[in-house]
FIPADREN-440969 format. One record per atom (N, C-alpha, C): y, z, x. Coordinates in steps of 0.1 Angstrom, whole numbers, padded with zeros to 4 digits, always signed. Layout:
<sites>
YZX/...
</sites>
This chain:
<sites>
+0145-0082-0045/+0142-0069-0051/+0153-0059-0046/+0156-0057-0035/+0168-0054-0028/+0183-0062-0032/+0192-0053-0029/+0204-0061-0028/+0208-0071-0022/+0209-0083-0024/+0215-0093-0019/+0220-0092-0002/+0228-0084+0002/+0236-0081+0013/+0226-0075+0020/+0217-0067+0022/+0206-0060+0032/+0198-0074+0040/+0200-0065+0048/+0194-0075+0062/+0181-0074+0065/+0175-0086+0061/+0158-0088+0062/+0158-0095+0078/+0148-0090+0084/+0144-0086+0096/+0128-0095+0097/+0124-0105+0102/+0114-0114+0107/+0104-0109+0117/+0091-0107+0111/+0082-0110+0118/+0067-0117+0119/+0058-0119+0129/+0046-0130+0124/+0055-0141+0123/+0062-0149+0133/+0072-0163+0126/+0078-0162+0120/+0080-0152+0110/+0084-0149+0095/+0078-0152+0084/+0066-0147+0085/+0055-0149+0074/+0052-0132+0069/+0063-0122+0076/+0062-0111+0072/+0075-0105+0074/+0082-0101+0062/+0098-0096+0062/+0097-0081+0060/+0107-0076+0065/+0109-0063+0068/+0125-0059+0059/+0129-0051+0050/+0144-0046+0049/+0141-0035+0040/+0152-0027+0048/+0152-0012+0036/+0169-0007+0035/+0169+0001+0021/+0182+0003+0014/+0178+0019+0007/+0188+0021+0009/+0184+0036-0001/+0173+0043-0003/+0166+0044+0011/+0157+0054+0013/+0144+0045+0013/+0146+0033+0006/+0135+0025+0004/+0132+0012+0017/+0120+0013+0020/+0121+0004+0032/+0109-0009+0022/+0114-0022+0026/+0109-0032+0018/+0098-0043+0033/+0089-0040+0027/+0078-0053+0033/+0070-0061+0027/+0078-0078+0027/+0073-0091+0021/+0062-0099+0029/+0051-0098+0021/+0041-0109+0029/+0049-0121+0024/+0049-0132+0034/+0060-0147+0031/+0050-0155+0040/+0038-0159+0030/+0029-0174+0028/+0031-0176+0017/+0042-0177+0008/+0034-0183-0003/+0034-0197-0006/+0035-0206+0002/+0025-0219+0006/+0014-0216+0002/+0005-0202+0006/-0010-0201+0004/-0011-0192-0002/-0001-0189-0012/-0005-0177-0021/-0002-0162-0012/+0004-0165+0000/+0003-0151+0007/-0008-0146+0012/-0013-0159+0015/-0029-0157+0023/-0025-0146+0037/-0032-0134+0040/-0031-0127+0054/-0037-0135+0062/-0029-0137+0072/-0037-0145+0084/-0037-0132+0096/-0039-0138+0106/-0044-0126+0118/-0035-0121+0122/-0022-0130+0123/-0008-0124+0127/+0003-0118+0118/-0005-0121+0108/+0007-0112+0094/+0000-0097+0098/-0011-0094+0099/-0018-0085+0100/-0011-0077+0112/-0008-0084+0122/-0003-0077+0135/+0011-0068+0128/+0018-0081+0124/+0034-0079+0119/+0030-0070+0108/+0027-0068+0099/+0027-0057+0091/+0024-0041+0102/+0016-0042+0106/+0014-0031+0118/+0028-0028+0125/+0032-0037+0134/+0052-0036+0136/+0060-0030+0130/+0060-0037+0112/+0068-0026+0106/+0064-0014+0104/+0048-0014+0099/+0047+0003+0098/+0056+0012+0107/+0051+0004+0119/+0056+0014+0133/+0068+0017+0128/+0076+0009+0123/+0093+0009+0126/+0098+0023+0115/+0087+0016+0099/+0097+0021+0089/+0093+0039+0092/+0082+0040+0096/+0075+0053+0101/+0080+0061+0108/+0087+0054+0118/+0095+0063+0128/+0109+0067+0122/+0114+0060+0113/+0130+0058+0109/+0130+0068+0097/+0139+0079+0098/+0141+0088+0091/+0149+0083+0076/+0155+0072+0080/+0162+0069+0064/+0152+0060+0059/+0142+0059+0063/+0130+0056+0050/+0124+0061+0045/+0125+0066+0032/+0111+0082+0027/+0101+0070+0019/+0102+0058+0018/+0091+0056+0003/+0092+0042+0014/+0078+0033+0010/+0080+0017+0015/+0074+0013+0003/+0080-0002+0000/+0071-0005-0012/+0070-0020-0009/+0055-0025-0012/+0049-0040-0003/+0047-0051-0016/+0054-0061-0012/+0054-0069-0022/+0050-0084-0020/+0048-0095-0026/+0044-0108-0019/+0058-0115-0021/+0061-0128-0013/+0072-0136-0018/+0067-0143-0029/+0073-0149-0037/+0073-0158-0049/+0069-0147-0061/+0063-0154-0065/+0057-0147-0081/+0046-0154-0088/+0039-0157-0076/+0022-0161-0077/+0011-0155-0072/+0015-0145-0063/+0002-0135-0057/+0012-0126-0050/+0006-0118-0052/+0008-0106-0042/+0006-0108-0023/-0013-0109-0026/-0020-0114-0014/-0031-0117-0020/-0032-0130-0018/-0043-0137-0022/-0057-0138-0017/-0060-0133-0004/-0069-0125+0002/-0065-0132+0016/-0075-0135+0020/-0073-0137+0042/-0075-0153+0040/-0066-0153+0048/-0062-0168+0052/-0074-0178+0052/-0083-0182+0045/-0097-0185+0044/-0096-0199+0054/-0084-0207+0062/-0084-0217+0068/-0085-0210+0082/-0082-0199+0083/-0087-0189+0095/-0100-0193+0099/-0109-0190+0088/-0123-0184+0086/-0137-0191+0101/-0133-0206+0098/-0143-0217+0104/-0141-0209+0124/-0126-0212+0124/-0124-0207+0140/-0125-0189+0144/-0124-0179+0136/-0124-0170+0132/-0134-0160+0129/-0139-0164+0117/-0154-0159+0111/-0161-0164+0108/-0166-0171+0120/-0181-0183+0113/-0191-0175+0122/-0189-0165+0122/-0204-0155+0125/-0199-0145+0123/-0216-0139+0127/-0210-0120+0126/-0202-0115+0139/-0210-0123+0150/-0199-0119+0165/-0186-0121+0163/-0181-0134+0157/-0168-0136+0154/-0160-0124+0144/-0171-0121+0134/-0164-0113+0126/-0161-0099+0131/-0168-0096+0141/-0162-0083+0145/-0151-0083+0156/-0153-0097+0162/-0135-0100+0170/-0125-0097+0159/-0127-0106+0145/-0117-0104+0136/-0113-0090+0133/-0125-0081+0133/-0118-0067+0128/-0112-0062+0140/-0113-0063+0150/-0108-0058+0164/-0097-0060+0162/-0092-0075+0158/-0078-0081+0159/-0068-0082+0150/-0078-0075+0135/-0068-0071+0123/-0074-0059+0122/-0077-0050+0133/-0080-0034+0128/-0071-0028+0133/-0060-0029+0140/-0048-0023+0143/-0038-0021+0131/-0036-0031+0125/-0027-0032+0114/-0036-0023+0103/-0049-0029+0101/-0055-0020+0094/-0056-0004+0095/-0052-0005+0106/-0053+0016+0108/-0038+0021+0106/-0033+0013+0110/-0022+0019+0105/-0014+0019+0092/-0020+0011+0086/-0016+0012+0073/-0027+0027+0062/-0033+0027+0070/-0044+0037+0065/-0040+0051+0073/-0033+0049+0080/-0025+0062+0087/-0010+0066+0081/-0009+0055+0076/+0007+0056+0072/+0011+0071+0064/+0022+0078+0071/+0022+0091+0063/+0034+0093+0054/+0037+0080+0046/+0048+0082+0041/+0041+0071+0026/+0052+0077+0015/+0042+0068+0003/+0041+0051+0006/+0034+0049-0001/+0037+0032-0002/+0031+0028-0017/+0043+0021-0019/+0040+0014-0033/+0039-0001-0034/+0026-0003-0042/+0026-0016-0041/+0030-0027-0053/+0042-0037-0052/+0047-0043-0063/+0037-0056-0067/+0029-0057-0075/+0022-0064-0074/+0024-0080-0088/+0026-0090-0082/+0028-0103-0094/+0019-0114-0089/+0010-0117-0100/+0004-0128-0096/-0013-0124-0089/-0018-0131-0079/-0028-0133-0080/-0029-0116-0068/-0038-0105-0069/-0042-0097-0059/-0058-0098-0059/-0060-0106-0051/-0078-0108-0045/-0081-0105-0033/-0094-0099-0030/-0104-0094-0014/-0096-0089-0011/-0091-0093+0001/-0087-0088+0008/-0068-0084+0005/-0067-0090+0002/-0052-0085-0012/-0054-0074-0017/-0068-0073-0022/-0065-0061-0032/-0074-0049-0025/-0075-0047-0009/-0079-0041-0004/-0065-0035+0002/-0056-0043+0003/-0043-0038+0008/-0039-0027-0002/-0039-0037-0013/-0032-0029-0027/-0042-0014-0032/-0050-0016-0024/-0060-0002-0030/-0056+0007-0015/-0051+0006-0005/-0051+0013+0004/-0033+0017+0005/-0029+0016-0003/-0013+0020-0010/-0014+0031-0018/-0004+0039-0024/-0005+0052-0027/-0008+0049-0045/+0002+0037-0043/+0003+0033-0060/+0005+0021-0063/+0004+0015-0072/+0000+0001-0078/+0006+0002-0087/+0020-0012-0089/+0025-0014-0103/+0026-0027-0102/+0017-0033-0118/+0018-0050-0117/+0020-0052-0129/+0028-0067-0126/+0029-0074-0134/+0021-0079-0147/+0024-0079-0159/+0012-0085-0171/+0003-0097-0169/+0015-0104-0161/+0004-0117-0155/-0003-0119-0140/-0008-0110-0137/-0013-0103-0123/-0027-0105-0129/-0038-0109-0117/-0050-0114-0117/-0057-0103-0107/-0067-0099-0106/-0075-0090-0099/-0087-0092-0092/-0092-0094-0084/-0106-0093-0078/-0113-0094-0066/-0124-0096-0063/-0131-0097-0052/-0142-0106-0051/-0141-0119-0045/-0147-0126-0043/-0159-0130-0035/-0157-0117-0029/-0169-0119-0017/-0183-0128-0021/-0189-0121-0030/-0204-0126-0038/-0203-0143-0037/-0188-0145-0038/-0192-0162-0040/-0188-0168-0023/-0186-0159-0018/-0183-0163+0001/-0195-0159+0010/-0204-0150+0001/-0215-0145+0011/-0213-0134+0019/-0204-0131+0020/-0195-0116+0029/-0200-0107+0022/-0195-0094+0030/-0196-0082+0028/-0184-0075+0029/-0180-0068+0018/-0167-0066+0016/-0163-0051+0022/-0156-0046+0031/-0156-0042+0041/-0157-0024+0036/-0171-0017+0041/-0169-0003+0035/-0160+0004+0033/-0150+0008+0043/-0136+0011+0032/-0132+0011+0024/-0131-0004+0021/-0123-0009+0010/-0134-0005+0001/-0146-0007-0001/-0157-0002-0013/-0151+0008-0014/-0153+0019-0005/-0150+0035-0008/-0138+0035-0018/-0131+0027-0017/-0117+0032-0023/-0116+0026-0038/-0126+0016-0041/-0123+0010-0052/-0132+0018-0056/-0142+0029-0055/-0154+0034-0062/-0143+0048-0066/-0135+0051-0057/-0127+0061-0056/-0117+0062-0072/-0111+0047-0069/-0104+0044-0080/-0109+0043-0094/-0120+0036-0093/-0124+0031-0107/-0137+0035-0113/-0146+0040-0104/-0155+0047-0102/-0171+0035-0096/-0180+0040-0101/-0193+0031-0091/-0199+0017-0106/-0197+0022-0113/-0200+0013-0124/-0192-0002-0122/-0178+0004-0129/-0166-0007-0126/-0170-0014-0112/-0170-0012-0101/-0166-0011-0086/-0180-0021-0088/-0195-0017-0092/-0206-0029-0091/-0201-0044-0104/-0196-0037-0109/-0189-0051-0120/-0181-0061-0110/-0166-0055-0109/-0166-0063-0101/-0169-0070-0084/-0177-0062-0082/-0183-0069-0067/-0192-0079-0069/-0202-0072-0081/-0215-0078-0084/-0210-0097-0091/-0201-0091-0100/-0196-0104-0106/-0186-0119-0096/-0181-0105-0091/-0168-0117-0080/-0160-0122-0093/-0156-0113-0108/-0146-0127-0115/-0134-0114-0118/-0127-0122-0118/-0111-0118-0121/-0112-0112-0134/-0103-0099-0133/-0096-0091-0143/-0082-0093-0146/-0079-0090-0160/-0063-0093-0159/-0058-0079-0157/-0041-0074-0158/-0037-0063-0151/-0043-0058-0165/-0043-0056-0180/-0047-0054-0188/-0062-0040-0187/-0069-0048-0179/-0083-0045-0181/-0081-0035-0164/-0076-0040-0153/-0069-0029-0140/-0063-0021-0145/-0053-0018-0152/-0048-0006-0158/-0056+0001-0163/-0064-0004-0176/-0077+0004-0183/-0087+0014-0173/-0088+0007-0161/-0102+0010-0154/-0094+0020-0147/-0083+0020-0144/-0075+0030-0136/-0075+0019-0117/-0079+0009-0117/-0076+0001-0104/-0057+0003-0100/-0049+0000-0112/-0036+0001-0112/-0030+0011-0116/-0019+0020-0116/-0014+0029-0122/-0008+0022-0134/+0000+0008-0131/+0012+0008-0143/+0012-0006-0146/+0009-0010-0156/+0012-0026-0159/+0023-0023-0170/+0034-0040-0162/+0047-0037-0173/+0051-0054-0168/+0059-0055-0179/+0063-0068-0178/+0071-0078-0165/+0064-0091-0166/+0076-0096-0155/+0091-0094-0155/+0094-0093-0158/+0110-0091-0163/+0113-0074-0161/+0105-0068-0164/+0110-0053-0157/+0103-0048-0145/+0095-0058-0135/+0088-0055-0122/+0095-0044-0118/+0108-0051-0113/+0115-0042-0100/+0119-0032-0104/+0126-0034-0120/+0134-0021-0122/+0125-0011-0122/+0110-0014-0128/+0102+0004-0128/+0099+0004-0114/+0097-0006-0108/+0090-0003-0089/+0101+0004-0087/+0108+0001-0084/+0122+0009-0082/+0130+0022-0081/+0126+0019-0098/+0126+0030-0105/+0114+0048-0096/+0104+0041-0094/+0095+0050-0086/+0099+0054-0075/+0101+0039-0073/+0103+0041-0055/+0114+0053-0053/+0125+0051-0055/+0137+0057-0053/+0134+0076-0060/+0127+0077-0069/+0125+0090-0072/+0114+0101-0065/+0105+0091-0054/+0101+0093-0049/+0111+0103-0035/+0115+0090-0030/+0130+0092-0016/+0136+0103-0018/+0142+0106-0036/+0150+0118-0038/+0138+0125-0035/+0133+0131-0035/+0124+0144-0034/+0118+0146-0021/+0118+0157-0019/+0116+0162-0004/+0108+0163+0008/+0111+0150+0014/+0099+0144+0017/+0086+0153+0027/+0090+0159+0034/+0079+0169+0035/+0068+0175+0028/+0073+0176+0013/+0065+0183-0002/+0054+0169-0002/+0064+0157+0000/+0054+0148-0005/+0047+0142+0009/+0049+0144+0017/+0040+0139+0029/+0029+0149+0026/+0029+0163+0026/+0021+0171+0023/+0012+0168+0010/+0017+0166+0002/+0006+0160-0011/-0007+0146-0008/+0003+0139+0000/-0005+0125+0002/-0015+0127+0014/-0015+0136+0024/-0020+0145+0030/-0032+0152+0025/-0029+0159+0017/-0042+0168+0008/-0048+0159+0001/-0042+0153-0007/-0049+0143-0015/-0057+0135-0004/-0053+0127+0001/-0065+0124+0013/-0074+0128+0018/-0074+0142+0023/-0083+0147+0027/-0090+0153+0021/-0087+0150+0005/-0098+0162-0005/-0107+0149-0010/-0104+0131-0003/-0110+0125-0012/-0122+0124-0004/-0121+0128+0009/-0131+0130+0019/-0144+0138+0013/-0153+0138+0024/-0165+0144+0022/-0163+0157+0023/-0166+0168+0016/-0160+0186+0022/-0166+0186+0037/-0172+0184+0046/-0180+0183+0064/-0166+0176+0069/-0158+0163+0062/-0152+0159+0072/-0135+0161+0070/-0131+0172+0060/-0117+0175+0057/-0106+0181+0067/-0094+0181+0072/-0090+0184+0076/-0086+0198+0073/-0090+0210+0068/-0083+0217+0066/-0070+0223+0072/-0078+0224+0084/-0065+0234+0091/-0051+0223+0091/-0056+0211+0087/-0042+0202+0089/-0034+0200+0071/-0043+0206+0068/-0034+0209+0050/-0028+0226+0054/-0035+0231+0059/-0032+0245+0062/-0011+0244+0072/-0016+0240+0081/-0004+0232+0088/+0011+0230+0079/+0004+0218+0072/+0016+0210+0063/+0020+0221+0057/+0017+0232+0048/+0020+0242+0039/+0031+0247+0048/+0025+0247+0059/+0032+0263+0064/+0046+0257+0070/+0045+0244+0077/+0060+0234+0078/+0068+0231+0063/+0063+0230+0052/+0072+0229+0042/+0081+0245+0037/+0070+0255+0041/+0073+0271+0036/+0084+0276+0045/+0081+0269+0056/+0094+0274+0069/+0107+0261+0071/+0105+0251+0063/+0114+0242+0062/+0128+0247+0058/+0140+0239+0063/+0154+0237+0055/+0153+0239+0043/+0144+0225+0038/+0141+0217+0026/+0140+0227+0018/+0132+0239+0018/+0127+0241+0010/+0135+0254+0010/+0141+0254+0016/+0154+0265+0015/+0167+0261+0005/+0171+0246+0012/+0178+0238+0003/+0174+0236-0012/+0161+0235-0018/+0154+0237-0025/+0156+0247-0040/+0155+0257-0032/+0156+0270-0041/+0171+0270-0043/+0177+0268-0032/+0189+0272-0035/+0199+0265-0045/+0190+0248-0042/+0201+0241-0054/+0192+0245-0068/+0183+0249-0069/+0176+0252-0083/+0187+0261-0086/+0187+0273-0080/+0196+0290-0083/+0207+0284-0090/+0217+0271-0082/+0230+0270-0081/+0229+0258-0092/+0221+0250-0095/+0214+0242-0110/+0228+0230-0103/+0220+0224-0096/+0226+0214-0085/+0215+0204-0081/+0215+0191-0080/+0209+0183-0075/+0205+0186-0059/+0193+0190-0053/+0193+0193-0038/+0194+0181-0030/+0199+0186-0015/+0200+0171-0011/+0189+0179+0007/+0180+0167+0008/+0169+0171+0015/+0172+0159+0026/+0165+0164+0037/+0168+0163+0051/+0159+0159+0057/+0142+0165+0051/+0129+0161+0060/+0127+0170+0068/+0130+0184+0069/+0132+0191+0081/+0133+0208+0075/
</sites>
């Protein structure tokens, strides 16, 4: 998806790649032996890079993609499950030990977009729903299986798909557990953008990178409010949207901003 010459960076064994170019920082789940099953340690490594691309100023946008062009993420490594999650005790070691990665992707204050080809299920498409945006492929597969595992598919992740597609859709597919094509995900609003295999990268891309040009403080602030307006009004942060305003109003950026508007000039932003 990247240029050829960018240096991809290993972690989890290398069942999780890391490289960024032009503002864009790139993270590949790499099972696809299993469809890009998450196992406990991709979960760690994805948490790693957050840390990294987060801290690193020449990343404004990350965009999360699977290797091959059969799933995105296929859900949790279900060969995990027997040593793992064969109870409920077990199961709450397992969130202990993929809730790190899980919070920080849920903390993450910078966009993320998710490139999606192929199969995105459970726990895949809990990833893909906790990303800012979703663009898949025509031959992209959708759902949640739980119902046929017996599980309980993790409150969160409900919230966000009731969020997205509303309570109707969201009991369809829970209640059902069967696959949607991107067709009928686009419709329901699960995905923003369904477009052909053949032009994946260029529209991801295309986002990604128009994202980076723009100032990223404006947009940390947006993804900011927007979060906290999806909240309950008892548990919103105000004073921390109040905050963000007042760092973009007193920014460079937005000095630079006006000024390349006046001077009818492409602005060039700093984050600061």
């Amino acid at each position: 998806m990247l240029p050829d010459h960018v240096e991809t960076r290993q972690y989890a064994g290398g069942k999780m790649l890391a490289a960024k170019h032009d503002g864009v920082g790139l993270i590949t789940f790499n099972q696809p032996e299993k469809r890009n099953a998450m196992s406990m340690e991709m979960w760690s490594g994805m948490g790693e890079i957050l840390d990294e691309f987060g801290e690193d100023d020449a990343v404004s946008v990350v965009v999360m993609t699977g290797a091959g062009d059969k799933a995105f993420v296929s859900g949790a490594d279900i060969s995990q499950f027997e040593k793992n999650r064969n109870s409920a005790d077990a199961q709450v070691e397992y969130d202990r030990a993929t809730g790190v990665g899980r919070d920080k992707l849920n903390a993450f204050r910078k966009p993320i977009v998710a490139r999606i080809r192929g199969f995105c299920m459970g726990g895949g498409l809990a990833i893909a729903m906790a990303t800012d945006l979703r663009i898949a492929s025509a031959d992209s597969q959708f759902g949640i299986p739980a119902a046929r595992l017996s599980i309980a598919y993790a409150p969160d992740a409900v919230k966000r798909l009731i969020d997205l597609v509303g309570p109707a859709h969201a009991r369809m597919i829970l209640y059902t557990a069967k696959r949607i094509d991107a067709a009928e995900a686009e419709r329901i609003g699960l995905i923003n953008r369904m477009t052909t295999e053949a032009a994946l990268d260029d529209v991801v891309l295309d986002i990604a990178r128009t994202i980076a040009d723009n100032a990223p403080l404006s947009v940390a602030a947006s993804k900011l409010t927007i979060n906290e307006m999806l909240k309950d009004e008892s548990q919103r942060d105000m004073g921390a949207i109040k905050r963000m305003g007042e760092i973009c109003f007193n920014s460079a950026d937005y000095k630079e901003g006006r000024t390349a508007f006046m001077e009818k000039r492409r602005p060039r932003f700093v984050g600061r």
